[in-house]
C-alpha positions in Angstrom: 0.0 0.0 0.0 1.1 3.5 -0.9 1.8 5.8 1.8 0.9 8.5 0.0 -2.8 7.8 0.2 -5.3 6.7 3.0 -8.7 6.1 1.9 -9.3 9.6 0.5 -6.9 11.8 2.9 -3.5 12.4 0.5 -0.8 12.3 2.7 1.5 15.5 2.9 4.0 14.9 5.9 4.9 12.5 8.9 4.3 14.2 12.8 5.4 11.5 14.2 5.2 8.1 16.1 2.0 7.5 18.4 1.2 4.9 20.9 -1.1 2.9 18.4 1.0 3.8 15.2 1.9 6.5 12.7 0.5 10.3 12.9 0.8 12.1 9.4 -0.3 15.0 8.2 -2.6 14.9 4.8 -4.9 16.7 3.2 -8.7 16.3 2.7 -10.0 17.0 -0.9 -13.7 16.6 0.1 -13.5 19.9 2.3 -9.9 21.2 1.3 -8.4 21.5 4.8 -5.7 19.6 6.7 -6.1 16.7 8.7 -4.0 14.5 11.2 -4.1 10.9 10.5 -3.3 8.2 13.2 -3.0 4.8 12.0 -2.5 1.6 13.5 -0.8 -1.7 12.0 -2.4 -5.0 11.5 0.1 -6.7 9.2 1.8 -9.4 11.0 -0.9 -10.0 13.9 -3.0 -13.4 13.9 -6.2 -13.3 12.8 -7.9 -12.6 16.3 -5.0 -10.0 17.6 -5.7 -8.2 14.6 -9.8 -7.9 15.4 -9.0 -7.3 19.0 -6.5 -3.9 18.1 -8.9 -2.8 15.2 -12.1 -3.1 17.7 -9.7 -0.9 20.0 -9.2 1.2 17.4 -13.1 1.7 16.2 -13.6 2.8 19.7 -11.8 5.5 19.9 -12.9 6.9 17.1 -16.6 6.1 18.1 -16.5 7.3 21.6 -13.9 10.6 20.8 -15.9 11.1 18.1 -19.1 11.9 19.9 -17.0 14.3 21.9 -17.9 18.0 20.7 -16.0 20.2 22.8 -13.7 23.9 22.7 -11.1 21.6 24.8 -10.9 18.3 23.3 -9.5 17.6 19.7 -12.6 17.0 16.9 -12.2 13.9 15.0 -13.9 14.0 11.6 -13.6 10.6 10.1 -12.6 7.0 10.8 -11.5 3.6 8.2 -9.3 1.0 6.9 -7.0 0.7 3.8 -5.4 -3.3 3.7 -3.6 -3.8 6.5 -4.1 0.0 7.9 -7.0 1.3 10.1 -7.0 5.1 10.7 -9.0 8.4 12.4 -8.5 11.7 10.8 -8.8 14.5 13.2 -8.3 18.1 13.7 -4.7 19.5 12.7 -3.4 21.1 15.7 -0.9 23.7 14.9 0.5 24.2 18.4 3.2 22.4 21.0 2.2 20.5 23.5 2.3 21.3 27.5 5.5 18.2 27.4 7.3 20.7 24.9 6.8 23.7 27.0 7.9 22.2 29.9 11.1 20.7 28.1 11.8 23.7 27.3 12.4 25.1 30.6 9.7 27.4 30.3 8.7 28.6 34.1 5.0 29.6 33.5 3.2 31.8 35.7 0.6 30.2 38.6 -2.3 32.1 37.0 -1.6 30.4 33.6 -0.9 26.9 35.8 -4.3 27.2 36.9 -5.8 28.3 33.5 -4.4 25.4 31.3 -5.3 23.1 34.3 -9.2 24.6 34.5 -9.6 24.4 30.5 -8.4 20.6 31.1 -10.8 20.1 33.8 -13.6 21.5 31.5 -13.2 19.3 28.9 -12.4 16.3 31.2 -16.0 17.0 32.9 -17.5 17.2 29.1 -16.3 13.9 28.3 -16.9 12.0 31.4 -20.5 13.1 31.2 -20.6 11.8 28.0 -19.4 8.1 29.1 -15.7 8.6 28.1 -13.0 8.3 30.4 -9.6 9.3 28.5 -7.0 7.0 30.9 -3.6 8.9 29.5 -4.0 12.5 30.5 -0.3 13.7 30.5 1.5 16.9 29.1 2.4 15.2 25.5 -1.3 14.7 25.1 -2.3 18.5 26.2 -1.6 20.8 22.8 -1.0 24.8 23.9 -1.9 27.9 21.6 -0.3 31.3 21.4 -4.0 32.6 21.7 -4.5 30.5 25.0 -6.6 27.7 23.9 -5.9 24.2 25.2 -7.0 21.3 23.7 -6.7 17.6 24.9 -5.0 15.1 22.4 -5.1 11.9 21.6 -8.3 9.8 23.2 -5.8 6.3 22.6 -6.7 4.7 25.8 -10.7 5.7 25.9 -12.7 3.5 26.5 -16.9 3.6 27.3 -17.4 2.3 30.6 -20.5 0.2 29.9 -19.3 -0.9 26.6 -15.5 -2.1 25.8 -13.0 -3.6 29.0 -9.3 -3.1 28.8 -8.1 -5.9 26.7 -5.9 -8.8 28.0 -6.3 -7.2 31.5 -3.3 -4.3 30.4 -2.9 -1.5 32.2 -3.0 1.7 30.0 -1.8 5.2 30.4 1.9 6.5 31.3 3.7 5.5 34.7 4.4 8.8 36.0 0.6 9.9 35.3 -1.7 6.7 36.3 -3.5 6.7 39.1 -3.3 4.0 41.6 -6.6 2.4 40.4 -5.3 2.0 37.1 -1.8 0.5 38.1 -3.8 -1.9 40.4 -5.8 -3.0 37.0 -9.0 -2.0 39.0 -12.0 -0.2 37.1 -11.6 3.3 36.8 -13.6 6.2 36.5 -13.8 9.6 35.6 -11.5 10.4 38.8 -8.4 8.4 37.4 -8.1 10.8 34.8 -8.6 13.5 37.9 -5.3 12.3 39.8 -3.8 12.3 36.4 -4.5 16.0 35.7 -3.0 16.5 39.4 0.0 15.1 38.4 0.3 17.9 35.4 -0.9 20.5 37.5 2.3 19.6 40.2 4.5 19.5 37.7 3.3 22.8 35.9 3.7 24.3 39.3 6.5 22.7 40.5 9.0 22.2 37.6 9.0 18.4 37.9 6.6 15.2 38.1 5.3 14.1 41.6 6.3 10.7 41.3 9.6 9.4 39.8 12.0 6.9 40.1 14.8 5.0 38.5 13.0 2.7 36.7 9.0 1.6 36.4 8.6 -0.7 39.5 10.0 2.1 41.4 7.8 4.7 39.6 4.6 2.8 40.0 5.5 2.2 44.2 5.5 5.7 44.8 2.1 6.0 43.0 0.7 3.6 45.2 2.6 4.5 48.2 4.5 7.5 48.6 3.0 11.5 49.6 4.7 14.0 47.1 6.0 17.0 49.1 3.4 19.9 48.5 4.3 22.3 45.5 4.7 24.9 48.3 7.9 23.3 49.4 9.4 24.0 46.5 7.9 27.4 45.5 7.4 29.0 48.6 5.6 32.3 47.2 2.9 29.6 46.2 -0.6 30.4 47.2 -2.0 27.5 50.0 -4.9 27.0 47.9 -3.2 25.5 45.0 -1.4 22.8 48.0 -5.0 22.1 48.8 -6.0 21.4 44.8 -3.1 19.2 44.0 -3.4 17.1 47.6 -7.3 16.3 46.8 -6.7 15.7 43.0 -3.6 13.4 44.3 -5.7 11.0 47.0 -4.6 7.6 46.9 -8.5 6.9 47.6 -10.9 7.9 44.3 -13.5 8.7 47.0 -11.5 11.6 48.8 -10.5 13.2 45.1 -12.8 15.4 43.6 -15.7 13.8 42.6 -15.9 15.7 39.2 -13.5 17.4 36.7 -15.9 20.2 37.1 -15.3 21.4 40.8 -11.5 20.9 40.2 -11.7 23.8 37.9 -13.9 26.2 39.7 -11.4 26.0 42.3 -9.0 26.2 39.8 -10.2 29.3 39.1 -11.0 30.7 41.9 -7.5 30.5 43.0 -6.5 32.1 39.4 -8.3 35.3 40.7 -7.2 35.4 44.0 -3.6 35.5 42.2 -4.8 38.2 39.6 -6.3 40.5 42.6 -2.5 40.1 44.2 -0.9 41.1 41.7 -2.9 44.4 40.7 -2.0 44.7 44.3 1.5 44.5 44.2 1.5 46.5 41.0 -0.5 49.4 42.3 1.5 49.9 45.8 5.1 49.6 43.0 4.6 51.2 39.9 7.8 49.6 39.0 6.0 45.7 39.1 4.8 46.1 35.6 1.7 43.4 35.2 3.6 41.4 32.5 6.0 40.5 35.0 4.0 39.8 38.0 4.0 36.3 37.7 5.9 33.6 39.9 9.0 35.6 39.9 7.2 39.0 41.0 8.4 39.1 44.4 12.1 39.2 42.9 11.5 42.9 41.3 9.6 44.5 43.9 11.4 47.3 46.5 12.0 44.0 48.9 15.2 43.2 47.0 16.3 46.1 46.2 15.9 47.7 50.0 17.8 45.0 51.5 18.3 41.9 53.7 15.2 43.1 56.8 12.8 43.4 53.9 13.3 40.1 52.8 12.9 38.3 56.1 9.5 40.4 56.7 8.7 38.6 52.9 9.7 35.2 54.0 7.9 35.7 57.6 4.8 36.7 55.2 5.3 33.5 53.2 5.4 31.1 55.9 2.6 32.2 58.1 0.4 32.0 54.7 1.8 28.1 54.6 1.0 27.4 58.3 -2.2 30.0 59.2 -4.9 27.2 58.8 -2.3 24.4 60.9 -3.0 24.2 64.5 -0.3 24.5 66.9 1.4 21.1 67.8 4.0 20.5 70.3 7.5 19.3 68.7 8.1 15.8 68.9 3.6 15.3 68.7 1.3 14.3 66.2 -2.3 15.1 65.2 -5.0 14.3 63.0 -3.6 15.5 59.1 -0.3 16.5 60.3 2.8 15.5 59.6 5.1 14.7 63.3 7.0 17.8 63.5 10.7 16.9 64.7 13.3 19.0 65.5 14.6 18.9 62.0 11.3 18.7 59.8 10.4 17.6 56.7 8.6 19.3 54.6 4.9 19.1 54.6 3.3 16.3 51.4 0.1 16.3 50.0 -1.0 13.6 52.2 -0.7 15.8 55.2 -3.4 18.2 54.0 -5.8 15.6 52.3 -7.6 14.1 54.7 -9.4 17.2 55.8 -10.1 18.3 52.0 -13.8 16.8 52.0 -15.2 18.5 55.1 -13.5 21.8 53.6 -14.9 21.3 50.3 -17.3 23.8 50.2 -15.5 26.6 52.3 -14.8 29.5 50.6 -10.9 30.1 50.0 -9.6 32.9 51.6 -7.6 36.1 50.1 -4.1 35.3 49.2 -2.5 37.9 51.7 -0.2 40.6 50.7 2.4 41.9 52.6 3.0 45.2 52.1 6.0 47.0 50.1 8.6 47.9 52.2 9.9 51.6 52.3 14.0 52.3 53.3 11.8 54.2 56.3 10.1 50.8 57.6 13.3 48.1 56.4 16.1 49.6 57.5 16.4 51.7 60.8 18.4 54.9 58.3 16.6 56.0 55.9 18.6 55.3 52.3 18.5 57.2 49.4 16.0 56.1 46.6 17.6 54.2 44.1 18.0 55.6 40.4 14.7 55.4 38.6 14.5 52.0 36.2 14.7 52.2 32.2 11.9 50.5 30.6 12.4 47.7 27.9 9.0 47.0 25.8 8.9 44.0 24.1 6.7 42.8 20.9 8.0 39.2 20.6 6.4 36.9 18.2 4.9 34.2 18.6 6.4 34.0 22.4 9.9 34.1 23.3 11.3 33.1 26.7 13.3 36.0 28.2 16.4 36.1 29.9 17.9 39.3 31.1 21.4 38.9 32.4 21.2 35.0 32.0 18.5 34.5 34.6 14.9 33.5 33.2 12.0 36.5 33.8 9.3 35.2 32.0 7.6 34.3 28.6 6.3 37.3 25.9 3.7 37.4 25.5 2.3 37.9 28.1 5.2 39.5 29.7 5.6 43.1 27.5 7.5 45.1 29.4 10.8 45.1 31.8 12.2 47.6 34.8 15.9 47.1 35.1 18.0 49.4 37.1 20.4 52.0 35.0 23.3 49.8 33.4 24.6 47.1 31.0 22.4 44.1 30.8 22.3 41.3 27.9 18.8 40.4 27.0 18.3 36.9 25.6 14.4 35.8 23.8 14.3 31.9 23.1 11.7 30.3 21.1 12.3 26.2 20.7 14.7 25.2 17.7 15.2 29.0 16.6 18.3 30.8 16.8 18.3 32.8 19.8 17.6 36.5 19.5 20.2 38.7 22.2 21.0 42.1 22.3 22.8 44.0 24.8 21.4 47.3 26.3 23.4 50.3 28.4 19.7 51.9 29.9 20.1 55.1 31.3 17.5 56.5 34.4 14.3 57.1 32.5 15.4 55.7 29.7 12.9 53.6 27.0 13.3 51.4 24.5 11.5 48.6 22.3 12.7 45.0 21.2 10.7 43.3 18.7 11.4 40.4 17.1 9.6 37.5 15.4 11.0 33.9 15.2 10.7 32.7 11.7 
C-alpha cells in the first residue's frame, strides 16, 4: 500500500510516532483543509489479535468522536486501507504542554491554573458523555499562542458500559496513572482526575510528583509514597493551590474530587485570588509592571532592592500563609492530618493536607494575603537614598519568546511586555524552541525607553 494515500486523505507529511502507530499530516479534498491521521498496524498479527487492536481502534474513534468540545480535539472521520485502520482528526498547529515544559519554560501560577481549568472542562464534558480518556499527560495536552488548550489523543478511551481493557493491560503512562489504574482496578472519571493532578504539580512545581529510577520504582510511589506539596518547592505559592493538587492526588478515588468540574472552579478561583495580588502589588510599586508579576514577581519588587530586613518580613509573610490554617502542635507530637514535626522537619506532602479536604470542600478560600512594600523608612532603621529610577524595555516578541535578562529567566512574551531594570549594561536573551536565539545588549540610562521586537521565523 502506498503511503501516500489513505482512503481519500492524501498524505503531505509524517508528525510523528503515536502509541497505536503513525501520525501524518494529509490533506482532505472533500473539504480542502488539513487533517491529522493516526494509524494503526495490523500486518503481521494473527487473525484474532488483529480484530482485538482494530475493535480498540473503532472505539476510539466512536467514543472521541461523539466528543464536541472547545477543549478536546474533533475527529472527523474514521476507516481502513489493507492492513491499515486510521482516524482523521483536527490539525493542531501548536506544541504541547510536554514541549513547553522541556523547554524550561517557568510559567506563571495564574496560567498553571488556567491550562489546568480548561483541562478540567473538557475532562467533565467527556466524562458526562461516558468517556474516560486513561492517559491525561503533558504530550497529550496541545498549547496555543491565543491560550486555547485542547486535549490530544483519546488512545486509551474507552466507554465504561461498553468495551474492558483488553488482555487485563494497564494503559496510560507510569508517571501519570493513578493508583486504580496500576492496580488494574475499574476506573472512573477520577483516574483521569489524579492524572491532571500530576500535570498541574509538575506545571507548578517544575517536575513530576512521582519518579524513580526505573518503572517498579515509579509505580511504588504512586501507590505509596506523599509528594511534598508544591509549596515546598515554590514557597511564594498560594495554599490554595497545595489544597487542589493534595485532593486531585488521594490515593483513595472517593476523597479526590468527585468531578472534573469542581477541580476547575477551584481552579479558578484560585486564578483570581492570584490576579487581585498582583494588581495589588503592581499598584503599591509602579515599578512591578503586570507582565511580569508572575511567579517571579516578588524578585522585582522594593523588597530586593531595600535590603536583607525586607526580605525576612517577605519570607515571615510567606510562611505564616503556609501554616495560618495548621493548628499548633507541640515538637516531637502528632495530630489528625499532620505530619510529626521533629526537630529537623520535613517538609509538609500532599498527604498531610488531604484528609481534611472533603469536610472543607465547600469553604470559601480565603484572600491570598499581601504583605505590604517595604519603604528604606520601615526596612532599615536609616533612611537610604531612593535608588536611580529603572529604564523601561517593551517588548513585541512573536509568537512567544522566553526571556532572559542577564542569564537569569523572567518570564515568557507574550504575556510579559515590558521590563524595569535598574540603570546599566544588561544582555537580554528571547528563546523560542529550535530557533536561533535573539540577544542584544542594552546600556539603559535612568528614565530611559526602549522597544525589542522580534519574530522567530
Amino acid at each position: 500500500m502506498s503511503l501516500d494515500q489513505l482512503g481519500r486523505f492524501k498524505i503531505t507529511g509524517t508528525l510523528g510516532k503515536g502509541a497505536m502507530g503513525t501520525v501524518y499530516r494529509a490533506h482532505d479534498p472533500l473539504i480542502d483543509r488539513t487533517v491529522a491521521i493516526k494509524t494503526i498496524g495490523c500486518a503481521g498479527l494473527s487473525p484474532a489479535e488483529a480484530k482485538a487492536f482494530e475493535a480498540r481502534f473503532y472505539s476510539e474513534a466512536k467514543s472521541a468522536g461523539r466528543l464536541n468540545h472547545p477543549n478536546i480535539v474533533t475527529i472527523h472521520d474514521a476507516g481502513r486501507t489493507d492492513d491499515l485502520a486510521y482516524i482523521a482528526m483536527e490539525y493542531l498547529n501548536g506544541r504541547t504542554l510536554q514541549e513547553i515544559l522541556d523547554a524550561g519554560v517557568t510559567l506563571p501560577v495564574e496560567r498553571c491554573a488556567e491550562i489546568a481549568a480548561r483541562i478540567a472542562d473538557g475532562l467533565a464534558f467527556a466524562h458526562a458523555n461516558g468517556v474516560v480518556h486513561r492517559d491525561i499527560k503533558p504530550a497529550n495536552i496541545m498549547v496555543f499562542d491565543n491560550g486555547t488548550v485542547k486535549i490530544a489523543d483519546f488512545g486509551v478511551a474507552l466507554i465504561p458500559t461498553g468495551s474492558q481493557t483488553m488482555d487485563g493491560m494497564t494503559c496510560g503512562s507510569p508517571k501519570y496513572m493513578s493508583p486504580e489504574q496500576i492496580n488494574s482496578s475499574k476506573v472512573d472519571g477520577r483516574s483521569d482526575i489524579f492524572s491532571l493532578g500530576v500535570v498541574l504539580y509538575e506545571m507548578l512545581v517544575g517536575r513530576p510528583p512521582f519518579t524513580g529510577d526505573n518503572l517498579n520504582a515509579i509505580l511504588f510511589q504512586v501507590l505509596n509514597s506523599a509528594p511534598p506539596l508544591p509549596s515546598s518547592y515554590n514557597p511564594g505559592l498560594p495554599q490554595g493551590f497545595d489544597r487542589i493538587v493534595a485532593r486531585a492526588l488521594a490515593k483513595n478515588p472517593d476523597k479526590r474530587y468527585q468531578n472534573a468540574g469542581q477541580m476547575a472552579a477551584d481552579l479558578r478561583k484560585w486564578r483570581r485570588i492570584v490576579k487581585a495580588s498582583q494588581k495589588e502589588l503592581a499598584a503599591n510599586d509602579p515599578s512591578l509592571s503586570a507582565g511580569a508579576a508572575g511567579k517571579n514577581a516578588i524578585w522585582s519588587t522594593p523588597l530586593v532592592r531595600y535590603g536583607l530586613p525586607a526580605i525576612l518580613i517577605a519570607g515571615l509573610a510567606s510562611w505564616a500563609l503556609l501554616h495560618r490554617d495548621m493548628p499548633a502542635t507541640p515538637t516531637g507530637t502528632s495530630s489528625p492530618g499532620l505530619a510529626t514535626v521533629d526537630p529537623a522537619p520535613t517538609p509538609p506532602t500532599v498527604a498531610a493536607v488531604a484528609a481534611p479536604l472533603a469536610a472543607q470542600a465547600e469553604t470559601k478560600p480565603e484572600p491570598l494575603a499581601v504583605a505590604a512594600p517595604a519603604t528604606p523608612e520601615t526596612a532599615l532603621a536609616a533612611p537610604l537614598a531612593p535608588p536611580p529610577a529603572d529604564g523601561r524595555i517593551r517588548l513585541a516578541i512573536a509568537p512567544w519568546g522566553e526571556v532572559r535578562v542577564d542569564g537569569r529567566m523572567v518570564g515568557v512574551s507574550p504575556p510579559l511586555n515590558e521590563l524595569r531594570l535598574p540603570p546599566g549594561k544588561h544582555s537580554i536573551e528571547i528563546r523560542n524552541g529550535d530557533f536561533a536565539p535573539y540577544r542584544r545588549n542594552v546600556d539603559l540610562a535612568p528614565d530611559a525607553s526602549l522597544r525589542i521586537k522580534h519574530k522567530f521565523e
